[in-house]
C-alpha positions in Angstrom: -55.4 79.5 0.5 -57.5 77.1 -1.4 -55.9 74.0 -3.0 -56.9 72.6 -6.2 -57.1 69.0 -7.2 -54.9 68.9 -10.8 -55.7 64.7 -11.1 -59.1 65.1 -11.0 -61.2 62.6 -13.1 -61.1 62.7 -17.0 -64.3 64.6 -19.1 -66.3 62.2 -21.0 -64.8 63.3 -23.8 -61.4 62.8 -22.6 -58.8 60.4 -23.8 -58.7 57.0 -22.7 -56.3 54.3 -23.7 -57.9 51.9 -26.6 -57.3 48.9 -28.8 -54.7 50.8 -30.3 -52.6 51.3 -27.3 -53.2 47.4 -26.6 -51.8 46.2 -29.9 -48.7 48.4 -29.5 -47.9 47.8 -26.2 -49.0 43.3 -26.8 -46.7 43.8 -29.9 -43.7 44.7 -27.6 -44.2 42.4 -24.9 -44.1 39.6 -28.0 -40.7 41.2 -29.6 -39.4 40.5 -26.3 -40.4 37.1 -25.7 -39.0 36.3 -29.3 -35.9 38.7 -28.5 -35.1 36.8 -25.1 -35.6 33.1 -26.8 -33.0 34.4 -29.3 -30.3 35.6 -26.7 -30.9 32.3 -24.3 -30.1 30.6 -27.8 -26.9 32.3 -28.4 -25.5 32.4 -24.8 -25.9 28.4 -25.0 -23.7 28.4 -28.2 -20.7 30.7 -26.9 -21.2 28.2 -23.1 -20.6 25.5 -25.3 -17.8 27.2 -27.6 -16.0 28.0 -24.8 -16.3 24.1 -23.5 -14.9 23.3 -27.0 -11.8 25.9 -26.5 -11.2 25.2 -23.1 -11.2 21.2 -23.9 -8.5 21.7 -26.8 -5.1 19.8 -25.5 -3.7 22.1 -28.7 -5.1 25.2 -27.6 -2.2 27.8 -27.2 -2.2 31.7 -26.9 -4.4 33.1 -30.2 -2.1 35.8 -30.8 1.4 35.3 -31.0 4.5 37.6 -30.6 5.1 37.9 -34.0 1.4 38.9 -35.3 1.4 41.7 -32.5 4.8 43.0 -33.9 6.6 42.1 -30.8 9.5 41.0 -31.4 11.0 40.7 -28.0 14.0 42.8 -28.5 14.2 46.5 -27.1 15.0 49.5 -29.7 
């Protein structure tokens, strides 16, 4: 039984990856350095808004009985 080799070396006039494929693939990598800044940036401001919540002597439950129609008494 003779075996063939299926990943065998590409014709010259094969495809091969260009300066095309490098521009798409360097334009992602850089969407993703700008796209990773962005979320550090924002998980900084909801660590600090929840300092600022958590540091409130005034803060009580946000939603109260009345506004989720409880009213405490059984029908």
């Amino acid at each position: 039984m003779p075996v063939t080799v299926l990943a065998s070396a590409s014709p010259s006039g094969g495809v091969a990856p260009g300066a095309l494929g490098f521009l798409v693939v360097a334009a992602l990598a850089l969407a993703l350095v700008f796209l990773f800044r962005s979320m550090n940036k924002q998980l900084r401001k909801v660590s600090s808004d929840k300092q600022y919540f958590s540091e409130r002597p005034d803060a009580g439950p946000a939603v109260t009985p009345e506004y989720r129609g409880d009213t405490g008494q059984d029908s």
